[in-house]
C-alpha positions in Angstrom: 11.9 33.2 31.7 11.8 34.3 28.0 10.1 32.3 25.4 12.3 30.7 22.8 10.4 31.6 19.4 9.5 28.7 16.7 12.2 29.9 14.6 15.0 30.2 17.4 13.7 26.7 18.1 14.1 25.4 15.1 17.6 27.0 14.3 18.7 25.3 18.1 17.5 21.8 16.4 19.3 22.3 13.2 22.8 22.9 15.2 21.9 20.3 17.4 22.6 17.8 14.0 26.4 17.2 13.0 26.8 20.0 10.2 29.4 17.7 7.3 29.3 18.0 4.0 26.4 16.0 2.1 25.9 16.0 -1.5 21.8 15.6 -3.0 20.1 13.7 -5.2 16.2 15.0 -5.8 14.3 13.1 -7.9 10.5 14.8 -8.5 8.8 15.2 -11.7 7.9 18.2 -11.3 10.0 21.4 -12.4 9.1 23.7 -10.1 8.6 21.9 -6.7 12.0 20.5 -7.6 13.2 23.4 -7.9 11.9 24.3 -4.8 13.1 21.2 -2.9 17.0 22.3 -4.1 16.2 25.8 -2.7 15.3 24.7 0.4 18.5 22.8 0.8 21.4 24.4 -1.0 21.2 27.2 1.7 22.7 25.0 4.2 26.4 25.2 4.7 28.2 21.8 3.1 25.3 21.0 1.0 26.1 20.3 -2.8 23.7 19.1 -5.4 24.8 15.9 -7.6 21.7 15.9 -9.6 18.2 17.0 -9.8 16.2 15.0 -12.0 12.6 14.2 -12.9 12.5 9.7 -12.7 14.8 7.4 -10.9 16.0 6.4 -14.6 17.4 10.0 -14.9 20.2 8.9 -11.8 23.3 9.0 -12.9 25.5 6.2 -12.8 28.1 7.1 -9.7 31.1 5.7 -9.1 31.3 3.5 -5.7 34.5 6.0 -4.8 32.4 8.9 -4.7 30.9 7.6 -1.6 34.3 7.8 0.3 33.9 11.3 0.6 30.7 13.3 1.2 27.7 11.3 2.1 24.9 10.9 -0.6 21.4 11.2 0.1 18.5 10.9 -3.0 15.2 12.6 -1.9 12.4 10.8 -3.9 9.1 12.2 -3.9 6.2 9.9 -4.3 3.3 12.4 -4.4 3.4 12.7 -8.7 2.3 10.3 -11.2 5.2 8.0 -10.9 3.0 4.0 -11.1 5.8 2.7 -9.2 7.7 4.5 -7.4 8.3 1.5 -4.5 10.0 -0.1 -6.7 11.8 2.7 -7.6 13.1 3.3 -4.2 14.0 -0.7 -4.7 15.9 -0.1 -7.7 18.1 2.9 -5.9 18.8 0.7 -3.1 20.3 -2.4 -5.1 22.1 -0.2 -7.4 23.4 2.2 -4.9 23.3 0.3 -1.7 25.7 3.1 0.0 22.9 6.1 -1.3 20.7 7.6 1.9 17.4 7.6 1.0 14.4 10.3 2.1 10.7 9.4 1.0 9.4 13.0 0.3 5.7 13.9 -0.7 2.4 16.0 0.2 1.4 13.0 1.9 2.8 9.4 2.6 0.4 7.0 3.2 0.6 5.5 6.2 0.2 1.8 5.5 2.9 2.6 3.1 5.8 3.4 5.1 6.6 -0.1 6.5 7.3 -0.8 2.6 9.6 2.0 2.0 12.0 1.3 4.9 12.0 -2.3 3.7 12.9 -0.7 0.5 16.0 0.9 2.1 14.1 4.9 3.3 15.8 5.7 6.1 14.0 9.1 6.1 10.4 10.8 5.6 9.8 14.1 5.0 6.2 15.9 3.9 6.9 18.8 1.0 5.0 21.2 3.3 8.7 21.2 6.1 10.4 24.1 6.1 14.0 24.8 5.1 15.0 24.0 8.6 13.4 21.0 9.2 14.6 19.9 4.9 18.1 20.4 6.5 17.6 18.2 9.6 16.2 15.4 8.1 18.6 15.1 5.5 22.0 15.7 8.0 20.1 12.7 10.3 19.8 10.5 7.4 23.1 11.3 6.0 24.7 10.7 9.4 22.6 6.9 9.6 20.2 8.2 12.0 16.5 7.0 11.0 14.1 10.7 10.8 10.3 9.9 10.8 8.1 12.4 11.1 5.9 12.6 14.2 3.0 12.0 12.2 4.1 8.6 10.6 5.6 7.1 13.8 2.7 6.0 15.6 1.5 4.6 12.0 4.7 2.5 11.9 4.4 1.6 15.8 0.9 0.3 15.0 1.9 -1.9 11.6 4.5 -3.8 13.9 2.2 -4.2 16.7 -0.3 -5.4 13.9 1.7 -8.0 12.4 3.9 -8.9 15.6 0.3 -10.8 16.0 1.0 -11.7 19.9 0.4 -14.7 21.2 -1.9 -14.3 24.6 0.1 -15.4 27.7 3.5 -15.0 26.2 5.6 -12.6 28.3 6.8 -9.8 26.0 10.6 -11.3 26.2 9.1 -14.6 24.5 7.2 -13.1 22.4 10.6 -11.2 21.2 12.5 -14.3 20.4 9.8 -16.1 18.5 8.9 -15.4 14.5 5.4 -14.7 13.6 4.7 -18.7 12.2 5.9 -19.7 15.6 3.5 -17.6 17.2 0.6 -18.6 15.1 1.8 -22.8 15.2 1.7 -21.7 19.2 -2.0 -20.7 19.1 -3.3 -23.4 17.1 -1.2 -26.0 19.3 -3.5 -24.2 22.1 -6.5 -25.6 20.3 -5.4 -28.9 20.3 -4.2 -29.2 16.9 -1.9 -32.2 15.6 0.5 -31.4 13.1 -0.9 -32.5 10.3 -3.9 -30.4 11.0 -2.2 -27.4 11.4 -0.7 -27.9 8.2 -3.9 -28.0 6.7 -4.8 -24.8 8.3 -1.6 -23.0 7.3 -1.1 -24.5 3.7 2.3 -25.5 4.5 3.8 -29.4 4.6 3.8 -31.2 7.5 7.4 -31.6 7.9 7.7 -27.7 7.7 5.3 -27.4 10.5 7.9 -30.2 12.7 10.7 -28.4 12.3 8.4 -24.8 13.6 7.7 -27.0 16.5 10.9 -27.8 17.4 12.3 -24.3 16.9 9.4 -23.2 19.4 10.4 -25.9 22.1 14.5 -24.7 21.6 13.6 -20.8 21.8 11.1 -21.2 25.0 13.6 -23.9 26.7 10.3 -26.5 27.0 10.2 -30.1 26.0 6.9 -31.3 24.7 3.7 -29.8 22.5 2.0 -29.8 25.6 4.0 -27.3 27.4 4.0 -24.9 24.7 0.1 -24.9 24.9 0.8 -24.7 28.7 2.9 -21.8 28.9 1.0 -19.8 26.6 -2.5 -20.3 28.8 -3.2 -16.7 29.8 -3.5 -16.4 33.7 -6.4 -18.3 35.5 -7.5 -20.2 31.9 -7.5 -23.7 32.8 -6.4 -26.8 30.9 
């Protein structure tokens, strides 16, 4: 059986993504790799450039009926000097809340990438991608599909495991319809707390923790304190 080479392999991924028209947005303060970026793209079939520009500021203002045509997508790089450039992507998202937006860079840091698609990314791409993999990324975002780079995904997988903060003895479907206060109100009721003390502990009022308690006990269909701290025993802990 013949081998496929990397390039064939990439070319079969690229056709693999809907090929539409999609018009660009980069945004990188530097001239050259700019440059580059719009190179990279504008040898795709149906790709137009609306702007290339050196700040977020430098966007032009775009009229909400351009984006009943082509699809838009802004690639922001975050590798240059910008101070801020979260709250850049912020500031693209509320002003143009229809605009696709790809986080690009020499590197993303990984605690970082949580924040950026809470910022509105729907994409991540490093500078270093080829062409091909420039023009997949966008035509995924631009078509609403998330694109994360391999590298990044387990990185996300483990900030949601890491602040899902699981509650032991919870099967995974309760664990799934409780919010993360719930889950931490259900741990300290399994040390015996009262509600005023776990107020304390939480720095929240005590009618705040009530109503947490109640939510619990209407999520996890149980009727007292005491069962919540039951059914989250782990197997063989006894009461």
């Amino acid at each position: 059986m013949q081998e496929t080479s990397p390039e064939s392999q990439e070319t079969l991924r690229e056709s693999r993504v809907a090929t539409f028209p999609v018009s660009l947005i980069v945004i990188d303060g530097r001239r050259t790799v700019r440059a580059r970026t719009v190179a990279k793209l504008l040898h795709a079939p149906g790709f137009s450039l609306l702007a290339a520009v050196d700040a977020v500021a430098g966007v032009p203002a775009l009229s909400p009926t351009l984006f009943r045509g082509a699809p838009i997508v802004a690639l922001l790089d975050i590798s240059v000097a910008d101070p801020d450039c979260l709250a850049g992507c912020n500031a693209l998202r509320a002003t143009l809340p229809q605009l696709r937006i790809i986080i690009t860079g020499m590197t993303v840091m990984h605690e970082d990438v949580a924040a950026y698609v809470h910022a509105g990314a729907t994409g991540f791409i490093m500078q270093s991608a080829s062409p091909s993999q420039f023009v997949e990324t966008v035509r995924h975002v631009a078509n609403d599909e998330p694109s994360l780079p391999r590298a990044l995904t387990m990185s996300l997988f483990s900030q949601i495991r890491s602040h899902a903060a699981p509650v032991a003895g919870l099967s995974p479907a309760d664990q799934a319809r409780l919010t993360k206060r719930e889950r931490q109100i259900i741990g300290l009721l399994r040390e015996g707390m009262s509600n005023k003390e776990i107020a304390d502990r939480l720095y929240i009022a005590v009618h705040t923790v009530k109503r947490h308690v109640h939510n619990i006990l209407e999520k996890l269909s149980l009727h007292s304190r005491l069962e919540v701290a039951a059914h989250a025993r782990t197997p063989g802990e006894r009461p």
